[in-house]
N, C-alpha and C positions, 0 to 999 in steps of 0.2 A: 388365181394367184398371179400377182404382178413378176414374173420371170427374172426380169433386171434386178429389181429391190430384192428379192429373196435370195439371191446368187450374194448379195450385197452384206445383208445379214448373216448366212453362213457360214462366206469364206474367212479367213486369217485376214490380216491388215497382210500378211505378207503374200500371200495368193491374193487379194486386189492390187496389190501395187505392179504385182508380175503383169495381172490382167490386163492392168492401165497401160502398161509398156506396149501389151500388143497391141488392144486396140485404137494407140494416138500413134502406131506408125502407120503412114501412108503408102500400105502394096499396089503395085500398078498390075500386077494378074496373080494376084496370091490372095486366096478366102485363108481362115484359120477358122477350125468350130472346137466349140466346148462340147468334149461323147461322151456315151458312156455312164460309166457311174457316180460322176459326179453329178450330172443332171437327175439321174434316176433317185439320187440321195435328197438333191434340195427338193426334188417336187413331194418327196417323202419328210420333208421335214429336218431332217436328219444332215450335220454339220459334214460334209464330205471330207474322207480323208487324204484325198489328190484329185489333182486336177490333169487329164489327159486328154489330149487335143487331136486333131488330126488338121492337114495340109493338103490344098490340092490347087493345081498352075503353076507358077513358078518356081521350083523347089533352088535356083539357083539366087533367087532373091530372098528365101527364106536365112540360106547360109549366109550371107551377104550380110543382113539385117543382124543372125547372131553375133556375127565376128568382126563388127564394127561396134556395138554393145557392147561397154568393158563392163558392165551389172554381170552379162550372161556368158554363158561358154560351153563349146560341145563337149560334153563326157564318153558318148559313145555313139557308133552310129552301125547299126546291123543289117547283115544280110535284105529284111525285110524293107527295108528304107525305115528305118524309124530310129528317135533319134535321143538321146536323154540329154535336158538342157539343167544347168545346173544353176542357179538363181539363189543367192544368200543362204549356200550349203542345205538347201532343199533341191530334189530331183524332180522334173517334168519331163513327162513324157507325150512325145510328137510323133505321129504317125502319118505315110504319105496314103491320100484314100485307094484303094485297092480290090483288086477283086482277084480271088485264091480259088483253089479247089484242093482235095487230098486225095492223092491218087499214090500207093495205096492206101484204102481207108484206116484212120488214125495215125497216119504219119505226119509230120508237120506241114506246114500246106504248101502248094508251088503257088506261087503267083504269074495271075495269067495277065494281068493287066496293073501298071500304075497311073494316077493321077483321074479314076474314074470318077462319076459326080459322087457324090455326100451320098444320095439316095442307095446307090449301088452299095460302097465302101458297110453301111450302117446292114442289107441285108445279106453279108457274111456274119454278124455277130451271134453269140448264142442264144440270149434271148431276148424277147422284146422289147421288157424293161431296161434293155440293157443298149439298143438302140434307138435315142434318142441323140440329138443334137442340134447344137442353136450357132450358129453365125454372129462369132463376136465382131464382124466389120460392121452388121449388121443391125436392125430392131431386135435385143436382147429381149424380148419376150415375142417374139417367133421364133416355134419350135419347129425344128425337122422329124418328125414321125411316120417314117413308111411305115412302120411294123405294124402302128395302133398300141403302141409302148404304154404311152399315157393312159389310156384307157385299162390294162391291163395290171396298172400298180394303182387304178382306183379300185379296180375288183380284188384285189392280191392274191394277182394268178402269177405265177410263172409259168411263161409259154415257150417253146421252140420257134425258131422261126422257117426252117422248113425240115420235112422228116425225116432226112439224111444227117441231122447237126451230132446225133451221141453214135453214128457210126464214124462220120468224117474227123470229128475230137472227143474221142471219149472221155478226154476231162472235162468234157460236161457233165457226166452222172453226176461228178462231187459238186461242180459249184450249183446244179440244179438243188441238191439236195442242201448245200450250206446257205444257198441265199432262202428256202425256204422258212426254215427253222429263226435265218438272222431278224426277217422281215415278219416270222408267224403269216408266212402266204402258204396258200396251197396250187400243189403242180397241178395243171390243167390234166383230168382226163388223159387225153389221147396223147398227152406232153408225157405221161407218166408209162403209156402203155408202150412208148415208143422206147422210153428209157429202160426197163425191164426188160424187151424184146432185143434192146442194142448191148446189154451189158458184156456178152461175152465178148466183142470188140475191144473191153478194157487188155484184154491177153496182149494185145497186139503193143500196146505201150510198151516204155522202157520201163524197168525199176526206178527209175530217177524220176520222172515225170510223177509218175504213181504215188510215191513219196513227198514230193514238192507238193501235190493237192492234201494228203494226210495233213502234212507239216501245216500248209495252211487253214487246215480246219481245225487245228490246235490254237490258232488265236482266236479263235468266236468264241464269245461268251457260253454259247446253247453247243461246245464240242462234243459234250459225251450226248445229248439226244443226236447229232448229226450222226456220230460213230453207231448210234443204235439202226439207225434208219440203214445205214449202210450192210450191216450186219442181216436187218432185215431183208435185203435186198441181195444178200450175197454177194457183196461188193468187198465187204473187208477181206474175205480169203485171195485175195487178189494182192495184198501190202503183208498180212499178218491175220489170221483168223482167231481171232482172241473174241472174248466176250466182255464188252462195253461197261458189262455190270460192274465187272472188276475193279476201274477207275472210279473215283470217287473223286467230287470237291473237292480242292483243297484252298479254299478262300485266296486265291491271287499270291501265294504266299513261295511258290514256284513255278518254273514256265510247265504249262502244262505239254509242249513237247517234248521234253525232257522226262515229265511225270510217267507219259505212257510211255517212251521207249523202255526207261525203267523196266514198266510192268514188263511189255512183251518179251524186254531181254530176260525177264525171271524164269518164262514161258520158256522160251526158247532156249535158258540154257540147260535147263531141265530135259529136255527132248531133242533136239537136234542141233542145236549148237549154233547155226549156220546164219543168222540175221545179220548180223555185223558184214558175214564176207559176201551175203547177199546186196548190201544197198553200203551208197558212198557215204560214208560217215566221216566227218573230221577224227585224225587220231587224238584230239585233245578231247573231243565231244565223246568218242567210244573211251578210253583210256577213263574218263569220270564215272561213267556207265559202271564199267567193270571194276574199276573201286568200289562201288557202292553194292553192288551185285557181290564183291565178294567178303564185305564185312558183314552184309548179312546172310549170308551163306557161312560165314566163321560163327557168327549169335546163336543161328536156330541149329546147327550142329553141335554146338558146345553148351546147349541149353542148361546143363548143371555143373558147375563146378568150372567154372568156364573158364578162369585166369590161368589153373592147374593145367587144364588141357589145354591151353595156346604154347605152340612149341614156336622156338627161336626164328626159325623162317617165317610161320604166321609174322611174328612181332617186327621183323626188319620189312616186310611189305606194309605195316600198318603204317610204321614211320616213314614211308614214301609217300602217304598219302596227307593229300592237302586237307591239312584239321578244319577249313570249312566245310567240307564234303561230308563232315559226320554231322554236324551242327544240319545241314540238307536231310540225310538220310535219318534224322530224329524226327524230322516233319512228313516222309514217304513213310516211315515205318513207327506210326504211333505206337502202335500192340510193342513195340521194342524200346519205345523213346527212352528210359530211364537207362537199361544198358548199352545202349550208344550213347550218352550223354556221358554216362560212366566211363564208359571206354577214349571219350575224348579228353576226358580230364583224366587219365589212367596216363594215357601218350602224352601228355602236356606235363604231367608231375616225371617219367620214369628219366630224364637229363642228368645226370650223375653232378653230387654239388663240390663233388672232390674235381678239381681243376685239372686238364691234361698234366700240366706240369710235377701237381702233386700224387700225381699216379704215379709217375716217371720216377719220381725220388723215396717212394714208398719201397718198392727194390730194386731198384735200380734199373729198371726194366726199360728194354729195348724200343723204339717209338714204334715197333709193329705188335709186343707185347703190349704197350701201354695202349694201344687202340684197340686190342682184344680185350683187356680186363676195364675200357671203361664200356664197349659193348654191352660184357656179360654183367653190367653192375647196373646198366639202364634197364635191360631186363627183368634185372630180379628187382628193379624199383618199380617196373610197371609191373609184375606181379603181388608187388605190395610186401615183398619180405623183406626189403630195404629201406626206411624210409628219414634219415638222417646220416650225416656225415660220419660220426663216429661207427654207425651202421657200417658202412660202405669201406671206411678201414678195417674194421673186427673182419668182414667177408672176406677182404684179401687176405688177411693174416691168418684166417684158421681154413681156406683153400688157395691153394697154389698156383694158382691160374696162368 
């Protein structure tokens, strides 16, 4: 495979024109390579979805070059030297090459050296199809392969690259087992026995870390077999010990992170309650959660006779709730779609069609009476004993409200 031309075919018109940028500026001690997994993607055929670079020599001509560039501009620049450059509101990410260690094992790494060769920087990654790199200054079909990468995604192994990698980051279990399933490769042997032999290292993580690899194996296609493999591995009691089985397809139709927390929050609020104050949720992201958790917790509790048994608290929390969120939970909860779909037109019809003002003159009532009696009139329209205007007069007239 010609290296240049298929980088060429891949990428976006907007990732070559970035590309062009770098490689027609002239650096007098500054390399830049293309790592990583976009290499690993084009030699697999497969369109890459970022392009990540790494830097090594003069890291003060690299800044120089961006902030003379009105195209480009720093977004961020972190502890680790690395740097997010932002290009026609797309993100690229530039790392300076390095060499780390984790001392203690699974914490994020110290860095013992910056600016070390390519070769070095590529044998801290985690696996070997995953170090690869080519010198855009450079013949773009010469590739940088200590690892034996290449060879390794003609066999479709995934391999470690030395036996210490699922103690020193234990978020390699997950991405071992996510790039498996993405790519249909199998883990090498001893790649595997090393992973099963390190998994209790995953303890040593934060809840946030742990959740950030879950989160991300919500977007692959192949989620719920990676969730199984894990489970096999006794890896999920480590986020949530649920059974994989549970989730089900649901044709692209919700994000499937949302789908499982769903489930697990059903799990968990059934038994211990504690997932939400366990892991950092946005209040707007739990807050939807527990809407949806508890309209159907109000369905399968009120399984018969359902409108008669919703009392006036149920009904003033319903109407808090954003009437897309049932229009969702008719899609999580088939076996119930028709009384959630009911219930959403139930809260869409129950709006009183008598006017604040002609409530007010009906008797003359006070504007704190007349916001009580159109409460109690929406009410009894969402239970359906109200359901016109002259309705809604006869109620007040023959109760006193």
């Amino acid at each position: 495979m010609k290296i240049e031309s298929a980088i060429y075919n891949f990428i976006s018109p907007q990732d070559k024109e970035f590309l062009e940028i770098l490689k027609n500026k002239k650096f007098k001690n500054l390399d830049i390579f293309l790592v990583g997994g976009a290499i690993r993607d084009i030699l697999l055929n497969i369109v890459p979805q970022e392009l990540d670079f790494c830097i090594n020599g003069e890291i003060s001509e690299f800044k120089e070059f961006i902030n003379e560039n009105q195209k480009l501009k720093i977004i961020k620049v972190s502890e680790f030297e690395t740097y997010k450059i932002l290009f026609k509101e797309k993100m690229y990410d530039f790392s300076v090459t390095r060499k780390e260690s984790y001392f203690p094992k699974g914490s994020l790494p110290k860095i013992n050296a910056f600016n070390v060769d390519i070769e070095t920087d590529l044998k801290r990654r985690d696996f070997t199809i995953n170090s690869i790199a080519m010198n855009i200054k450079q013949d773009l079909d010469e590739l940088i392969d200590p690892c034996n990468g290449i060879n390794d995604l003609k066999n479709k192994i995934i391999k470690i690259i030395h036996n210490e990698s699922f103690k020193d980051d234990p978020t390699r279990t997950y991405r071992a087992l996510k790039f498996s399933k993405r790519y249909n490769f199998k883990i090498d042997k001893s790649t595997l026995k090393n992973l099963i032999d390190s998994v209790e290292y995953i303890k040593v993580l934060s809840k946030e870390r742990i959740k950030n690899e879950i989160e991300k194996i919500c977007k692959e296609l192949n989620f719920i077999k990676i969730l199984k493999e894990l489970k096999k591995i006794d890896i999920l009691k480590y986020f949530f010990d649920f059974d994989p089985l549970i989730i089900k397809a649901n044709n692209n139709k919700i994000d499937n992170w949302l789908y499982l927390i769903y489930q697990i929050r059903k799990i968990d609020y059934s038994k211990n309650n504690t997932f939400f104050s366990d892991y950092n949720f946005s209040k707007k992201f739990k807050e939807k959660i527990n809407n949806l958790i508890f309209i159907t917790n109000l369905i399968e509790k009120n399984s018969t006779d359902f409108y008669k048994k919703i009392n006036k608290n149920d009904f003033i929390i319903l109407k808090k709730i954003d009437i897309d969120d049932f229009t969702l939970l008719s899609i999580l909860e088939n076996k119930n779609n028709k009384k959630i779909i009911n219930l959403k037109a139930s809260i869409l019809n129950s709006p009183a069609e008598l006017s604040f003002a002609e409530l007010k003159n009906i008797k003359s009532f006070s504007d704190l009476a007349t916001s009580n009696a159109l409460k109690e009139i929406e009410f009894q329209r969402f239970k359906g004993l109200l359901k016109s205007k002259n309705d809604e007069i006869k109620y007040l007239k023959k109760f006193n409200i």
